[in-house]
C-alpha positions as CSV (number, residue, x, y, z in Angstrom):
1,X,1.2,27.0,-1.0
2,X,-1.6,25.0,1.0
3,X,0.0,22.4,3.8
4,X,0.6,19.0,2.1
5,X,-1.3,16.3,3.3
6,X,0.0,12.6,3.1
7,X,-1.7,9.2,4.3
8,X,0.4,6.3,5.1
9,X,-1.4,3.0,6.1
10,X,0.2,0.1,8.0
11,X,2.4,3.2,9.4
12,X,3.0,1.2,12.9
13,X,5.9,0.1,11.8
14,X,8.7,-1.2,9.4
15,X,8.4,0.7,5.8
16,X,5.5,2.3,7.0
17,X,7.0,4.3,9.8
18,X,9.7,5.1,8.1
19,X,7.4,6.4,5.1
20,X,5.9,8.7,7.7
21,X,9.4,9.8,9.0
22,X,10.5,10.7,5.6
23,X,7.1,12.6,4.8
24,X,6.8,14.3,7.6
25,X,10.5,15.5,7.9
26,X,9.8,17.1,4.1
27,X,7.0,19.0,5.7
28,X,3.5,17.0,5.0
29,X,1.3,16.6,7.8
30,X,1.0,13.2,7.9
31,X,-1.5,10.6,8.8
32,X,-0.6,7.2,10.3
33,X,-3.2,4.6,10.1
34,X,-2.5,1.7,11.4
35,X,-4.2,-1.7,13.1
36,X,-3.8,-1.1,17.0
37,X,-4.1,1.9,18.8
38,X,-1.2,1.4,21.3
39,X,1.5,0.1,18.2
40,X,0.4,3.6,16.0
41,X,0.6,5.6,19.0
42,X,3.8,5.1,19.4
43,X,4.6,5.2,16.1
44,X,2.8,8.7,15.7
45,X,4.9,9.6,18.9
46,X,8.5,8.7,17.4
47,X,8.2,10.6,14.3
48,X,7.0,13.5,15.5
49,X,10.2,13.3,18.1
50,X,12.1,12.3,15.1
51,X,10.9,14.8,12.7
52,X,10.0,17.9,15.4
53,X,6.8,18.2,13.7
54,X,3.5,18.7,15.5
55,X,1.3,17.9,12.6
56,X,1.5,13.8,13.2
57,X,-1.6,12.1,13.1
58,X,-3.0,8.9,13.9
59,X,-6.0,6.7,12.1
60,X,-6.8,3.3,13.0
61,X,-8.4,0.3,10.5
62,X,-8.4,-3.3,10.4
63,X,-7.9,-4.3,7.1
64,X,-9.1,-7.0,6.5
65,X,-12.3,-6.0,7.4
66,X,-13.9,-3.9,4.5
67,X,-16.1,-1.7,6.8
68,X,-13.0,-0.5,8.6
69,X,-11.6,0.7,5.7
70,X,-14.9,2.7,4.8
71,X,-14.5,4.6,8.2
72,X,-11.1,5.1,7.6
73,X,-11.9,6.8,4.4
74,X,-14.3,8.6,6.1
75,X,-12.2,9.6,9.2
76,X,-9.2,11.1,6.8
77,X,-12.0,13.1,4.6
78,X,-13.7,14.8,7.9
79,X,-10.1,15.4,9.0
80,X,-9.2,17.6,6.3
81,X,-10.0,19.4,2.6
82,X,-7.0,18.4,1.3
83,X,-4.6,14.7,0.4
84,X,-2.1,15.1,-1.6
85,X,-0.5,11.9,-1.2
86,X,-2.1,8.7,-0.4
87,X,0.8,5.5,0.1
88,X,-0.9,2.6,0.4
89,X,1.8,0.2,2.5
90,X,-0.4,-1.8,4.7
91,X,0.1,-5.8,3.8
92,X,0.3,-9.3,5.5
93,X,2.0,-12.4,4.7
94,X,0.0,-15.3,6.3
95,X,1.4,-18.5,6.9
96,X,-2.3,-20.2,7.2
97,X,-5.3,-20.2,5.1
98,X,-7.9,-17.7,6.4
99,X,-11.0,-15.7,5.7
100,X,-11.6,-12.2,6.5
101,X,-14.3,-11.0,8.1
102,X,-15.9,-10.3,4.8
103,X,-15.1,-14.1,3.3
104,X,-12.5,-13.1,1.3
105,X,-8.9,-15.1,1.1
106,X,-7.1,-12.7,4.0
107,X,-4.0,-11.5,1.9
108,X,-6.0,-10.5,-1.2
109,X,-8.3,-8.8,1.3
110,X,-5.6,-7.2,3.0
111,X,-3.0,-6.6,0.1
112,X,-5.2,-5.7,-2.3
113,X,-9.2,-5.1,-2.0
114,X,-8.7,-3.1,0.7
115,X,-6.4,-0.4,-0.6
116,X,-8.7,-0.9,-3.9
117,X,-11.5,0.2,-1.3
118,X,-9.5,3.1,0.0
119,X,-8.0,5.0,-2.7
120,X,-11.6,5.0,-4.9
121,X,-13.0,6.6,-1.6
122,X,-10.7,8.8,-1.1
123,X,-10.0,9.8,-5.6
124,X,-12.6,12.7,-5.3
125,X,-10.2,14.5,-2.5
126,X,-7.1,13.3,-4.1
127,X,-8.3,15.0,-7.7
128,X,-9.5,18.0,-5.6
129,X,-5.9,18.3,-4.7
130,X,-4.0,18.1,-7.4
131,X,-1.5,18.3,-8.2
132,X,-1.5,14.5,-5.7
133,X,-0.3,11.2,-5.9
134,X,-1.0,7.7,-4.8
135,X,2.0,5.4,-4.1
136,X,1.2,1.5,-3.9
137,X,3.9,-0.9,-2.4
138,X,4.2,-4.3,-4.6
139,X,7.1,-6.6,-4.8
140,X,9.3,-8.5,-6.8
141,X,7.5,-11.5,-5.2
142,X,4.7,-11.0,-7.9
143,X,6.7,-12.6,-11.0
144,X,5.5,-15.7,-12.3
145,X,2.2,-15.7,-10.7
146,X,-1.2,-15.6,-12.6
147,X,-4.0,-14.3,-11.3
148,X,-7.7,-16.2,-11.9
149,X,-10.7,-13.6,-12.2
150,X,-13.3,-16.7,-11.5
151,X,-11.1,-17.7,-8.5
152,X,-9.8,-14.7,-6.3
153,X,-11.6,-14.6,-3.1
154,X,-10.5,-18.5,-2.4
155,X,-8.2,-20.1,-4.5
156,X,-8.5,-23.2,-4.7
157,X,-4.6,-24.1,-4.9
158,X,-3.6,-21.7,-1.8
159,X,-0.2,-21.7,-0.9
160,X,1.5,-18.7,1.4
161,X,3.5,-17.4,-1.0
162,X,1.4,-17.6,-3.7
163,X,-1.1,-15.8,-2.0
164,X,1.2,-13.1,-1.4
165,X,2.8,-12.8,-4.5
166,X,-0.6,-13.1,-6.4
167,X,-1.9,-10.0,-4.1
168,X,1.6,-8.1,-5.1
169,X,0.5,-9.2,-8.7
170,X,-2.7,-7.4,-8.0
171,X,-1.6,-4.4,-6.9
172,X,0.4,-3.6,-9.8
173,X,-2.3,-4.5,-12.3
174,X,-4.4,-2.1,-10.0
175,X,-1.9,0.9,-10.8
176,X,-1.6,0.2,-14.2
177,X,-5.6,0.6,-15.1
178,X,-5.8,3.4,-12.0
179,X,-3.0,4.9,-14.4
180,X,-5.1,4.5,-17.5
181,X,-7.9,6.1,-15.4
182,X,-6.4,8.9,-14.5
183,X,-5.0,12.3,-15.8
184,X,-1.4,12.5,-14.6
185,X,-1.7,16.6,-14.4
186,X,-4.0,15.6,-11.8
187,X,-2.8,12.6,-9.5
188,X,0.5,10.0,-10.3
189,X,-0.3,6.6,-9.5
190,X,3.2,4.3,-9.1
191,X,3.9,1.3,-7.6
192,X,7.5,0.0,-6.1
193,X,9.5,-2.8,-4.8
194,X,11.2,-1.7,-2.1
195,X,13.4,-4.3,-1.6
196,X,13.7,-7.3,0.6
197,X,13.4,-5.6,3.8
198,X,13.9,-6.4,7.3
199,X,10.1,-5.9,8.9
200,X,8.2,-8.3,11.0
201,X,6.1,-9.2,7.8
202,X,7.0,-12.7,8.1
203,X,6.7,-13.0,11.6
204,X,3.7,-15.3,11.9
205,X,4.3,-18.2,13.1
206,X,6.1,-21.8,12.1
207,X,8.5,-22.5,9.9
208,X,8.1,-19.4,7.5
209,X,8.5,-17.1,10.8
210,X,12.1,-19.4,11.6
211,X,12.9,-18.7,7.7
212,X,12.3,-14.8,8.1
213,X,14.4,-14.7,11.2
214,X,17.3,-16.2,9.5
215,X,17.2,-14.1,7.1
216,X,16.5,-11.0,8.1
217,X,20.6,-10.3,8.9
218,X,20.6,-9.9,5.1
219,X,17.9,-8.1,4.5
220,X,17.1,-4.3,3.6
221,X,16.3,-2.1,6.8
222,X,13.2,-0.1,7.1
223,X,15.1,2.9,6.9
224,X,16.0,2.2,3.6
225,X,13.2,0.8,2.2
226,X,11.2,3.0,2.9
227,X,13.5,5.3,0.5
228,X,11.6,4.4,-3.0
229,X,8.5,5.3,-1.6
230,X,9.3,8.7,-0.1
231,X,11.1,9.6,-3.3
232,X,7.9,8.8,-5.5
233,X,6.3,11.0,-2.9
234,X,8.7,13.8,-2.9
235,X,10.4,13.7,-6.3
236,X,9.6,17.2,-8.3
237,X,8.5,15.9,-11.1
238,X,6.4,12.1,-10.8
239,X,5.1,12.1,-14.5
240,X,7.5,9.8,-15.8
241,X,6.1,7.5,-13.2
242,X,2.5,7.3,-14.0
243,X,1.6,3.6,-14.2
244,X,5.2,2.3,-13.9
245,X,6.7,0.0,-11.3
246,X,9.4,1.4,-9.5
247,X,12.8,-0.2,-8.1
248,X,15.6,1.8,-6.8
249,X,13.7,4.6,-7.6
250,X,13.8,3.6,-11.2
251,X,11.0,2.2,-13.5
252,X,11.8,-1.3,-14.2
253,X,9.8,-4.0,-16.5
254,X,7.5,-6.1,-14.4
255,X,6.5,-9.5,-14.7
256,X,4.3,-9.9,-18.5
257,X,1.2,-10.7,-16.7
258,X,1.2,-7.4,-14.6
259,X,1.3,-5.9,-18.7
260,X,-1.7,-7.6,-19.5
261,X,-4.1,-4.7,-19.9
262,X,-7.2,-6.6,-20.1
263,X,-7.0,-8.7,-16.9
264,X,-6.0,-5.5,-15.0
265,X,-9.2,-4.2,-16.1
266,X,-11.2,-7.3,-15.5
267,X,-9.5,-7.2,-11.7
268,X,-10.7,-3.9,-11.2
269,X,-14.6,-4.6,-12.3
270,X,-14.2,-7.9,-9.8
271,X,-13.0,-5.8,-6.8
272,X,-15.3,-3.3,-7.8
273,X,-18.2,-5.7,-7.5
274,X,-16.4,-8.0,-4.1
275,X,-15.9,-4.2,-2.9
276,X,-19.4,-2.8,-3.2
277,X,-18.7,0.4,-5.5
């Protein structure tokens, strides 16, 4: 059997790190890409101690701007012939309105356009190793949101969290047409809530920082959110998966609107278009 090849992005830290832990301690050599060199460096250095594995490897990208992302894709395919699973984990939770560099509302940029942008650059390699598989973190924080087609890249009724949970909403109507897209002989696409988990997400600032530090006591720790995502990486068989949302590694029904065939498709031809494929 060829080495297995897995790509974990915003692997830094929280879910992320622990993704990569889990990954590389079932034997893939792994690649961490992360936002800043010195923060992935470490990482990259703590789970090869942790995992006494010597095939740890670090990428760098800013997501949130879109011609990162391109050289990320392009880094990971000169790296290697082979992915067999990408996890796309990278997110932000901004307590402020912003732009990216591209002009798009940050978290959609970040949440969702940009692993949009990354897994159709890297589908060629990912179908060239099948069988591979392409694991998208969501959340629970994506039911009763809508998502407006005409109004994506800067919503006129911005608030933090509906920005987030609209960009969680998106990346679950992204798997379900990548599903529909895809032959699952070839490569699984899932998505998950891994729980409310203690990771400096919400660690921006303001009020919303002084509400995530309360509550982090309560929360999930990395450790074991990152379990749903290593066990839709690892599990034997991920067919029953394709397309389906995923708690406790278990499908579960998501929120109507992230059913809705026909906007998931209209989302993909917009981020296809705000994208450039």
């Amino acid at each position: 059997m060829p080495e297995q090849v897995a790509v974990v992005t915003g692997a830094s830290s929280g879910i992320g790190l622990y993704t990569a832990l889990g990954l590389a301690q079932a034997g893939m050599r792994v690649v961490m890409a992360g936002r800043d060199r010195d923060r992935t460096e470490a990482a990259r250095r703590l789970v090869a101690g942790r995992s006494g594995s010597d095939r740890i490897e670090l990428a760098l990208a800013d997501f949130s701007r879109l011609d990162e992302v391109r050289r990320l894709a392009m880094d990971v395919l000169s790296a290697g012939d082979r992915i067999d699973v990408l996890v796309n984990n990278a997110g932000l939770f901004s307590p402020h309105y912003r732009l990216s560099a591209d002009g798009f509302e940050l978290t959609f940029a970040v949440n969702h356009l940009a692993p949009f942008l990354l897994t159709n650059l890297l589908m060629e390699r990912l179908k060239a190793s099948a069988p591979a598989r392409i694991v998208t973190v969501a959340s629970e924080a994506h039911r009763r949101n809508r998502v407006d087609i005409s109004d994506l890249t800067r919503p006129r009724d911005w608030t933090m969290m509906r920005a987030y949970g609209r960009s969680k909403l998106c990346n679950i109507l992204f798997t379900r047409e990548l599903a529909s897209r895809l032959d699952p002989d070839e490569v699984v696409a899932t998505c998950l809530h891994p729980g409310v988990v203690a990771t400096g997400i919400g660690q921006r600032g303001g009020l919303a920082e002084l509400g995530w530090r309360l509550a982090k006591p309560f929360m999930l720790s990395p450790e074991k959110g990152a379990e749903t995502p290593v066990f839709i990486a690892t599990v034997p068989d991920p067919k029953p998966f394709h397309g389906g949302y995923v708690i406790r590694k278990a499908l579960a029904q998501p929120d109507p609107t992230a059913l809705d065939s026909g906007l998931a498709r209209r989302l993909w031809d917009e981020s296809a278009r705000l994208a450039g494929l």
